[in-house]
C-alpha positions in Angstrom: 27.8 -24.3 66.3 24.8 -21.7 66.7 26.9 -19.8 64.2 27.7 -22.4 61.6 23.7 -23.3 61.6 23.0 -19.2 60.9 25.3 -19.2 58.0 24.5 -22.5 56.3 20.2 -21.0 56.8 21.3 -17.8 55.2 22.9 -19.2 52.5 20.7 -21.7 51.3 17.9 -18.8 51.8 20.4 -16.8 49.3 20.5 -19.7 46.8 17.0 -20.2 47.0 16.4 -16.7 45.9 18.9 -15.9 43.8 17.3 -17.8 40.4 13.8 -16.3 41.4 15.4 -13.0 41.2 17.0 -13.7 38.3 13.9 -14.2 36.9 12.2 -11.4 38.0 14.7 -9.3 36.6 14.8 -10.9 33.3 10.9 -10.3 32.8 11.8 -6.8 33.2 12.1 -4.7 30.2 15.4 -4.5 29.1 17.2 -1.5 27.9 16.8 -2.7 24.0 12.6 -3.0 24.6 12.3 0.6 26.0 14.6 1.7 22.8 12.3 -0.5 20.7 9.0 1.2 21.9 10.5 4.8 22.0 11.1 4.5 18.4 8.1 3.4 17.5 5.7 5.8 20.1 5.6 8.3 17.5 4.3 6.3 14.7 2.0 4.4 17.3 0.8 7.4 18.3 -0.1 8.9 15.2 -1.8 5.8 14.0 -3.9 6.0 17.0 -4.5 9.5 16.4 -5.2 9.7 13.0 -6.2 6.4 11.6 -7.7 4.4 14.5 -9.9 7.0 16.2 -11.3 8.2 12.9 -11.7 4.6 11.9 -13.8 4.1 14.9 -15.6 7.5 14.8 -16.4 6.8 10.7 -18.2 3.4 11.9 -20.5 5.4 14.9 -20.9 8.0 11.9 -21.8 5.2 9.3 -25.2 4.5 11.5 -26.5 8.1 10.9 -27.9 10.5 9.3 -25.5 13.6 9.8 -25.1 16.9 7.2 -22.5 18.8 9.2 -25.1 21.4 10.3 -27.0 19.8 12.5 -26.8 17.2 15.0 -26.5 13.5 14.2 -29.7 11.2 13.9 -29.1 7.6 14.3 -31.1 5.6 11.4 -29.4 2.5 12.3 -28.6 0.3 8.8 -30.5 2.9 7.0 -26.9 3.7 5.0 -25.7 0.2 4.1 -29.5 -0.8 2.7 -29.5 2.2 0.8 -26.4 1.9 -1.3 -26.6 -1.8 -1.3 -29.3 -0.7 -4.6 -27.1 2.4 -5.2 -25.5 2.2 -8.7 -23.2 4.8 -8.7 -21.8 3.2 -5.9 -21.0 0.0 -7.8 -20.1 1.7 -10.7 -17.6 3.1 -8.9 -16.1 -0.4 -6.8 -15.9 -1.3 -10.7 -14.1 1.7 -12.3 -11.7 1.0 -9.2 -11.4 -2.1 -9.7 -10.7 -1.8 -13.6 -7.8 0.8 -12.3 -6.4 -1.7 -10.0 -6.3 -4.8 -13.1 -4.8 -1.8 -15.6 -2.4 -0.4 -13.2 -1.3 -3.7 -10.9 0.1 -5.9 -13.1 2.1 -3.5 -14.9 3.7 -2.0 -12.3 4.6 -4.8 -10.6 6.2 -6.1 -13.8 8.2 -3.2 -15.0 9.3 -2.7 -11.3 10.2 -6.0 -11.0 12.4 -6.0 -14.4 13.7 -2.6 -13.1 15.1 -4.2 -10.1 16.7 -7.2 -12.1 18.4 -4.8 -14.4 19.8 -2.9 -11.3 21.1 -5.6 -9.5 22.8 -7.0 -12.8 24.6 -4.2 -14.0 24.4 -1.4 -11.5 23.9 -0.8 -7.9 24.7 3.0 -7.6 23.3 5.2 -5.6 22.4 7.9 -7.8 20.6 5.3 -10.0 18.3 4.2 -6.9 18.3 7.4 -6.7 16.6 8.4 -10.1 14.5 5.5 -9.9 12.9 6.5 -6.7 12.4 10.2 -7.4 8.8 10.1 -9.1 7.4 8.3 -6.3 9.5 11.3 -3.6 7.5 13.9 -5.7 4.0 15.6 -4.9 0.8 13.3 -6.0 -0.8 16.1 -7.0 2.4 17.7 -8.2 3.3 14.7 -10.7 -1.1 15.2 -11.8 -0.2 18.7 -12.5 2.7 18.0 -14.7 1.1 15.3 -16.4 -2.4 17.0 -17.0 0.0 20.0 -19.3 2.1 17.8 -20.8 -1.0 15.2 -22.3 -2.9 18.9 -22.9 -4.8 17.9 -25.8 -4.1 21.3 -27.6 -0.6 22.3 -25.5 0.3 19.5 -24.3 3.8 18.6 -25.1 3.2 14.6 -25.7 0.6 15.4 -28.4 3.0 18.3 -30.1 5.3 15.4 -30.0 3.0 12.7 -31.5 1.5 15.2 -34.7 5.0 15.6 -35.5 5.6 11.4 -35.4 2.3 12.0 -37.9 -0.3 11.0 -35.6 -3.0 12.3 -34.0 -3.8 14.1 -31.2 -5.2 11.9 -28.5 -7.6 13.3 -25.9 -5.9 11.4 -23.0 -7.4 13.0 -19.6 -10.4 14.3 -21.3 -11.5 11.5 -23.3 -14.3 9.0 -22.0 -12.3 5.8 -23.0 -8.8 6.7 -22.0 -9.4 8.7 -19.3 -9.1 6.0 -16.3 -6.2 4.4 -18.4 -4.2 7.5 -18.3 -4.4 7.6 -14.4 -3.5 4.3 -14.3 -0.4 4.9 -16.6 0.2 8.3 -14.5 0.6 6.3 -11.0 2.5 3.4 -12.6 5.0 5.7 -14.0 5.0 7.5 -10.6 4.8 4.1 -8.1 7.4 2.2 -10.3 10.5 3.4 -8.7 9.5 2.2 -5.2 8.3 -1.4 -6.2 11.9 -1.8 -8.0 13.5 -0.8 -4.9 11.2 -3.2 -2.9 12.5 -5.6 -5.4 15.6 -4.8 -5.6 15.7 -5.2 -1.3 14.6 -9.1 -1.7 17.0 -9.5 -4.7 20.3 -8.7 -2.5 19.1 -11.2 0.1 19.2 -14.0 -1.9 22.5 -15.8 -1.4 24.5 -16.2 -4.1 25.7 -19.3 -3.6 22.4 -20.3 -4.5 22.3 -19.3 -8.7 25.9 -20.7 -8.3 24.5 -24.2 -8.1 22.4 -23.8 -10.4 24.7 -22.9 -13.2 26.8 -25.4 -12.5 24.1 -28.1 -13.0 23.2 -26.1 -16.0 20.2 -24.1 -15.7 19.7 -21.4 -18.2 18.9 -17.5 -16.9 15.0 -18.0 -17.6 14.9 -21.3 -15.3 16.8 -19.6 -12.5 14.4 -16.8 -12.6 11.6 -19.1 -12.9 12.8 -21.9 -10.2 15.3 -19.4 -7.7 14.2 -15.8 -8.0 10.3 -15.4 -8.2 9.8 -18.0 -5.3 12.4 -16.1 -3.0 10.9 -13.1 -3.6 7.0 -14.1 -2.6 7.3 -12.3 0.7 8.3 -9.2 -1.4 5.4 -10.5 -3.8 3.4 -10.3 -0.7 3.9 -6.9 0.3 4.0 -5.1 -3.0 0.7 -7.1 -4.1 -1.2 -6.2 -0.6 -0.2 -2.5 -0.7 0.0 -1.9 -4.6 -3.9 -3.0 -4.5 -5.4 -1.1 -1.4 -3.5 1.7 -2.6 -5.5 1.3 -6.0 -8.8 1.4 -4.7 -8.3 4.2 -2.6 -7.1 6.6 -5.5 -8.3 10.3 -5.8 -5.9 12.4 -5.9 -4.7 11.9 -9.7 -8.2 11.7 -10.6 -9.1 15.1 -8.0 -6.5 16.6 -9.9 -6.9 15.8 -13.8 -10.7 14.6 -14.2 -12.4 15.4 -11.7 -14.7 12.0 -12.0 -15.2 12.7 -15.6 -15.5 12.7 -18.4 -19.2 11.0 -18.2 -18.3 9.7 -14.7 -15.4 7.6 -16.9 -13.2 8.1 -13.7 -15.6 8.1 -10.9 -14.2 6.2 -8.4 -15.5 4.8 -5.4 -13.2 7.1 -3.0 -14.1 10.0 -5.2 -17.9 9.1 -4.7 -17.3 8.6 -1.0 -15.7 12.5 -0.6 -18.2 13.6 -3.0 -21.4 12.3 -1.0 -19.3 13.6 2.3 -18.2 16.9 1.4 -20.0 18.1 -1.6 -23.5 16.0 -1.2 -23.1 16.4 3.3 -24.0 13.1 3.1 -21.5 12.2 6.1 -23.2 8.8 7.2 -23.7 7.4 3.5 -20.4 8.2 3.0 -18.8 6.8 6.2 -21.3 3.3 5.2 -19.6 3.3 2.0 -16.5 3.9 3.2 -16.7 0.6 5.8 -17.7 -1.3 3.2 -14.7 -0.2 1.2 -12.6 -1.3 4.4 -14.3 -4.7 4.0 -13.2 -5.4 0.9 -9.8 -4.3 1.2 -9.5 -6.6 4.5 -10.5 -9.3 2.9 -8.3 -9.7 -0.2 -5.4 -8.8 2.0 -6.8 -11.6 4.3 -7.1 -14.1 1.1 -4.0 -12.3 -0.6 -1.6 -13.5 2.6 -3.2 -17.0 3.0 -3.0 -17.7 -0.8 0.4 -16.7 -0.8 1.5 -18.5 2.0 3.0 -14.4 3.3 4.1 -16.2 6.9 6.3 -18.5 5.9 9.9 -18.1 4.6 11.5 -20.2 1.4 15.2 -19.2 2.9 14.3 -20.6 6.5 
């Protein structure tokens, strides 16, 4: 009797803690979560490293006065009053600006027409291949290339045009083309990867889908319109978000081929902000401008997502 009691205790003891070991074990990690964060340590890591430190460091930096050769002096908002009435530094958040209107929308369209034509007639890998290769290349590589080949005495684009019987156009070293040019430099080179982008949210759109719709009789325009743009807004999203930041952080085109000039045409504000850091030693102006650039940037991806509606799916 003693015996049966024992067992019957133990047992119910055993049932009782069975499902809170079962839960203990399932708040454990599983073998898929450790995978998950090994692959991405590396890239945590170096974002901690080399973008979140220096983010933080830039912001301590912003509230001094520092030239690299002597310690830092802390002048507190000393840097933000100063270029708040500093006009090269608004001439430059509007030359960046203009780059971002003249480059944005015609990248986005080109690569978005690039992707439609490659997923209606070809979806060959050598073709992605093609398409992406600009953007594979060098920055400063593709400047190079381009700042001989618009040469406004050996250039081979102006050879080209002189024999069409027009004339040679300044391009990179003419005030009111200059910024144009880089813009038309980094769409060529960026256009690849935003078709590919495209292309990535084109091949998840079911099919089924423009089936429907051309048997109810909608015309190609009105399934592009009604089907294809609003299934693509998260890949909107992204290319919008990134294409922009990316624009107002530009310099190494205009490093390469202008140099700011000609008659600050191409002054940017990151080429102002390495220019007051490296060339002026103006390390805590810089770093003020440079959170101030951060601002802006957070805040149209902030409004950019919201307006967009980026967290929420149309094939949910």
């Amino acid at each position: 009797m003693i015996a049966e009691v024992n067992a019957n205790n133990i047992s119910a003891m055993t049932d009782h803690e069975a499902p809170a070991q079962a839960a203990w074990r399932t708040a454990l990690p599983g073998r898929e979560a450790w995978t998950a964060w090994a692959m991405i340590a590396p890239a945590l890591l170096g974002f901690v490293l080399f973008y979140a430190l220096p983010a933080l460091r830039a912001v301590e930096i912003s509230f001094t006065d520092w030239n690299l050769l002597r310690p830092p002096r802390d002048v507190g908002w000393a840097n933000y009053q100063r270029l708040w009435h500093d006009e090269r530094f608004w001439q430059g958040m509007k030359l960046s600006l203009g780059y971002a209107l003249m480059n944005i929308p015609l990248q986005t369209m080109l690569g978005l027409g690039l992707a439609v034509a490659m997923d209606r007639l070809t979806r060959s890998l050598f073709v992605k291949s093609v398409v992406l290769l600009p953007y594979l290349l060098s920055n400063v590589l593709v400047a190079l290339v381009w700042l001989w080949m618009l040469d406004p005495a050996l250039g081979a684009v102006n050879a080209l045009i002189e024999q069409l019987g027009g004339e040679r156009q300044p391009f990179f070293s003419g005030a009111d083309q200059a910024l144009a040019t880089v813009a038309a430099v980094n769409v060529w080179r960026h256009m690849g990867l935003v078709a590919m982008l495209f292309l990535a949210g084109l091949q998840n759109i079911p099919r089924t889908l423009y089936e429907a719709a051309a048997m109810e009789g909608a015309s190609e325009w009105q399934m592009f319109r009604r089907i294809t743009l609003p299934l693509l807004r998260p890949v909107m999203v992204f290319v919008l978000v990134t294409s922009v930041t990316g624009s107002l952080q530009i310099f190494d085109t205009v490093a390469v081929t202008t140099k700011g000039g000609p008659q600050d045409a191409t002054r940017v504000i990151v080429h102002y902000i390495v220019q007051n850091a490296f060339g002026f030693l103006k390390m805590g102006y810089a770093s003020a401008m440079s959170m101030v650039l951060c601002a802006v940037m957070l805040l149209y991806t902030v409004l950019q997502m919201r307006l967009m509606r980026a967290d929420q799916n149309d094939l949910a």
